[in-house]
N, C-alpha and C positions, 0 to 999 in steps of 0.2 A: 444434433444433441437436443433434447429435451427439456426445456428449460423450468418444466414443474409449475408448482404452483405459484400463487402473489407470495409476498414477502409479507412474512408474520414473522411476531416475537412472543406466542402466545404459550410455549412450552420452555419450560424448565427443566427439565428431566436430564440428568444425566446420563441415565441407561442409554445402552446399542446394542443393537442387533448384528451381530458380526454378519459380515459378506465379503466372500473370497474373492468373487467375480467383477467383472468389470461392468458398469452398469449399460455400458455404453455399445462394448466389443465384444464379439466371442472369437478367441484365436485359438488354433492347436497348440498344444503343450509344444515347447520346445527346452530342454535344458542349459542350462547356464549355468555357469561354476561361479559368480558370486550370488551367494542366496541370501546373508544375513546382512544388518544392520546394528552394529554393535552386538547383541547379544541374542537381537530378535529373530528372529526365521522371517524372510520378506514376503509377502502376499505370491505364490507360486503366479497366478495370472499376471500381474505386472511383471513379473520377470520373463514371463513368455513372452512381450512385446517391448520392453525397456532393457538395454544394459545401462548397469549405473557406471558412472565414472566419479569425478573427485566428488567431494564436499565443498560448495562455493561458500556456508555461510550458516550460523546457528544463532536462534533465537530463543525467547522463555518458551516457547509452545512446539519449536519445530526444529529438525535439520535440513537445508536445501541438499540437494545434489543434483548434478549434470547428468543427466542419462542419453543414451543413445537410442534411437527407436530402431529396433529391427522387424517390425511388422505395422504398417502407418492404420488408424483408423479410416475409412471409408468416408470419400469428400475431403479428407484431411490435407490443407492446403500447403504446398513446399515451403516452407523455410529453415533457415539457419540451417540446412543441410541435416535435416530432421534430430538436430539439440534440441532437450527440455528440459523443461527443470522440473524436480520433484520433492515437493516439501510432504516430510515422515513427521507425523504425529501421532506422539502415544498416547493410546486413550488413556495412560496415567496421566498426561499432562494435557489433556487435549482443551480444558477448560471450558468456553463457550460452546457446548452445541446447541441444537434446534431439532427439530422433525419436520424429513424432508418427506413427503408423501410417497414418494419412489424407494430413496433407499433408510429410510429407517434416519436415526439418531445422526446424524453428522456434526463436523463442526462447523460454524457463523459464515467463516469464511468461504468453504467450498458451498454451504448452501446459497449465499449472495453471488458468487462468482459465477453458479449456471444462471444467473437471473439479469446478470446485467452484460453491456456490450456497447465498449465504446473505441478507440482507435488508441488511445493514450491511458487506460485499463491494460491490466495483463490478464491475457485470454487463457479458457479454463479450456484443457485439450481435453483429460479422461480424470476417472475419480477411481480410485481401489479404496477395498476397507477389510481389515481380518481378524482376528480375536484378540491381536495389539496394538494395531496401529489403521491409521488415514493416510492414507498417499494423494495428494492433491496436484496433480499431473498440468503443468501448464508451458507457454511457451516460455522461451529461454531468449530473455529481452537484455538489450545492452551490447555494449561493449568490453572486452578484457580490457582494463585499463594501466597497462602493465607499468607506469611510474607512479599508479595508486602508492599509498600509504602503508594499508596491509599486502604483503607479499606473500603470504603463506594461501591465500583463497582467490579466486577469477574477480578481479572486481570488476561491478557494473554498474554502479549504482552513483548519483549525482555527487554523494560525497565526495568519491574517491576522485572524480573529474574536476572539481571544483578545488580540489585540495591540489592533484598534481599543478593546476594552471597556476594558483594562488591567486582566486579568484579570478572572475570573468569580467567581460568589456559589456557595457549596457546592451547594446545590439544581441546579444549570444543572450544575457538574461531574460530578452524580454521575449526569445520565441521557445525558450524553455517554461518562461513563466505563463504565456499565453495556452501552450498546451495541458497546463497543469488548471490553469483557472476553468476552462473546457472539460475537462475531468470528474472537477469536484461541482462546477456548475450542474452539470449532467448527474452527479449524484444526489444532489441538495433537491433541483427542479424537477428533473426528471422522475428521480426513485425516493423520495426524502428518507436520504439516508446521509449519514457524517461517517468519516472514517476513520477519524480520534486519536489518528498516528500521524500525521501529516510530517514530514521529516525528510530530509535529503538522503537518507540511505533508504528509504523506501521506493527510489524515483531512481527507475533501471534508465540507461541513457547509450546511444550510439554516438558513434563519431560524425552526426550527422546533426546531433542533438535532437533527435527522435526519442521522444520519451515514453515509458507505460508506468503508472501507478499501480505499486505493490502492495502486500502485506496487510490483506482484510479482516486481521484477526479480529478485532478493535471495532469493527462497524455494528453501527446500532443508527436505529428508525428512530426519526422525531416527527412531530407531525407541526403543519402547518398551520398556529394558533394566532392570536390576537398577541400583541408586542408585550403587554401588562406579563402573560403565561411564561416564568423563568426557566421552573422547576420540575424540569426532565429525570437530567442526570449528576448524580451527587459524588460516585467516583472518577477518581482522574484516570484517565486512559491515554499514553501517550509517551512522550522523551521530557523530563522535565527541560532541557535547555530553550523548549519550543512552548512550555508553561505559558498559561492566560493567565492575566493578575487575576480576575475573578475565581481561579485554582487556590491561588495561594489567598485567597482572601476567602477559602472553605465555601463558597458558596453554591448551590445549587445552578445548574446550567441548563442551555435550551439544545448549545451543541453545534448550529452552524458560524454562531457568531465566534465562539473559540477558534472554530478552525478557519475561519479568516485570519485571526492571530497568528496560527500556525501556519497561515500562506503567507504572511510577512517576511516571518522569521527564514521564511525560505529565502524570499527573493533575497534580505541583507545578506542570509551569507550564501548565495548566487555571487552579488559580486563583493561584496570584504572576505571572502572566505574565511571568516570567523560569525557566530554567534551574534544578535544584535545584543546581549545582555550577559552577562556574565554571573549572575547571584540573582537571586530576590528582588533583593531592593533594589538594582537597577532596575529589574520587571515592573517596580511599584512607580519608583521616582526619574527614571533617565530619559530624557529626551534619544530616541535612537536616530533623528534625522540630523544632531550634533556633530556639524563636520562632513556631511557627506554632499556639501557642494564641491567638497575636492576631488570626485569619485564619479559624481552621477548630476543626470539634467533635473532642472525645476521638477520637471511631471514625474521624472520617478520619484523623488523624494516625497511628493504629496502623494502618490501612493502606497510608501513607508510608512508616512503621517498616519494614513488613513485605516491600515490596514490594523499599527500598534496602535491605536489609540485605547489607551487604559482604561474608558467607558464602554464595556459592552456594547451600551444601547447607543453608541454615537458612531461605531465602528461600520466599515463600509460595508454594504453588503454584496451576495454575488452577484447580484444583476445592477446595481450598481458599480462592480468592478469591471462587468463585462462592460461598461460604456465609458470607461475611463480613455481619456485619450492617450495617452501613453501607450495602452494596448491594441490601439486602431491605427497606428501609424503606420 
């Protein structure tokens, strides 16, 4: 796969260039009797190598679905007995795109996802594109979680594990939460990029507790400045329940210090499986380590500490998270 140019944000343009083809594969036509998507006609080339199956899951920007591969790309490595998943976006809805040198106009997401590669990321298999819609072709991460919450869609996602268990045992959060700090360390150091969603339904999970981080709608470049430099980015991006008091206090942000925020509020509800804050004003005034010596040892809790702490500038960072001993155990 091709993984294009460096990662720019230098274009705003909402126009595209439709493309039927696949950028990646060239396959023979083969027919298939489901063609549409709600009302659309589906890219003829993706349906010569994907059947789709159900619907796992709908967001503001997309619908996922399970599809089947009946023709594999070249080098394309076995798993999940060739599932994937394929998130449809319509260029009415498509929101964020970029210019990608190869194909033209895309959106944020599938342009960041040929560009990066890490083990707890979700991998980008193939990309379609056609005069309605983006089909963003990737693997198909997780487990069915079948005493999940929602019953009606495949769940895979931490939530839904988190909620059947009613929350987890420290030991179980800390190699979930280890591979997530790896993740976003790798985004922040590696690629300076934030991913502005950070949230347990975005964190596909096995019965193994093998994780990949989802849902790149959201990702924007910061760059690496002097501590004084705040004022990046002014919209919120995100799940409010996972809110940085700095959000709600309107203020301008730099972007990775929020989403430390937003790794907090994962690990509490890792194991309360609830929310560390419930309104605003807890986000402004509650102690969230209140009680969780009945729950959790010293080091995780100074990791909660560390993680909310309602000062931006006093909040942990990632490389200082990666040397937390709690995560070295």
């Amino acid at each position: 796969m091709s993984t294009g140019s460096e990662i720019s944000y230098d274009s705003a343009s909402n126009t595209s260039t439709p493309r039927s083809e696949s950028p990646f594969v060239r396959v023979e036509a083969r027919p298939l009797a489901k063609t549409k998507i709600g009302k659309y006609n589906v890219a003829p080339a993706l349906l010569q190598k994907y059947e789709l199956k159900e619907k796992l899951g709908q967001g503001g920007f997309g619908v996922v679905y399970r599809a089947v591969m009946t023709q594999r790309p070249h080098g394309f490595e076995e798993t999940d007995n060739g599932n994937v998943a394929i998130k449809v976006i319509l260029r009415s809805a498509a929101g964020r795109v970029i210019k990608d040198p190869e194909l033209g106009m895309i959106p944020v997401e599938a342009f960041i996802l040929r560009r990066i590669k890490h083990k707890n990321i979700i991998k980008l298999i193939d990309f379609y594109q056609d005069a309605n819609a983006f089909y963003i072709v990737t693997e198909l991460a997780g487990s069915n979680w079948e005493q999940g919450r929602s019953h009606s869609v495949a769940s895979r996602d931490l939530f839904e594990m988190v909620d059947s268990a009613n929350g987890l045992p420290e030991d179980q959060c800390r190699k979930i939460f280890r591979q997530l700090v790896s993740a976003i360390a790798y985004l922040q150091l590696s690629c300076s990029l934030v991913h502005r969603d950070i949230k347990d339904e975005n964190i596909c999970i096995d019965a193994d507790l093998n994780i990949k981080l989802i849902d790149f709608g959201s990702v924007a470049r910061f760059s690496q400045v002097n501590a004084e430099q705040k004022d990046y980015f002014k919209q919120f991006h995100g799940t409010l329940s996972f809110v940085a008091p700095e959000h709600i206090r309107k203020e301008t942000y730099r972007g990775p210090e929020a989403e430390m925020w937003s790794l907090g509020c994962v690990l509490f509800t890792c194991l309360r499986n609830r929310a560390p804050f419930a309104n605003e004003d807890e986000v402004m005034h509650r102690d969230p380590t209140a009680g969780l010596e009945k729950y959790a040892s010293a080091q995780f809790i100074d990791v909660i500490a560390r993680l909310l702490q309602k000062d931006s500038s006093k909040r942990i960072t990632i490389e200082e998270l990666l040397r937390h001993p709690w995560l070295r155990v």
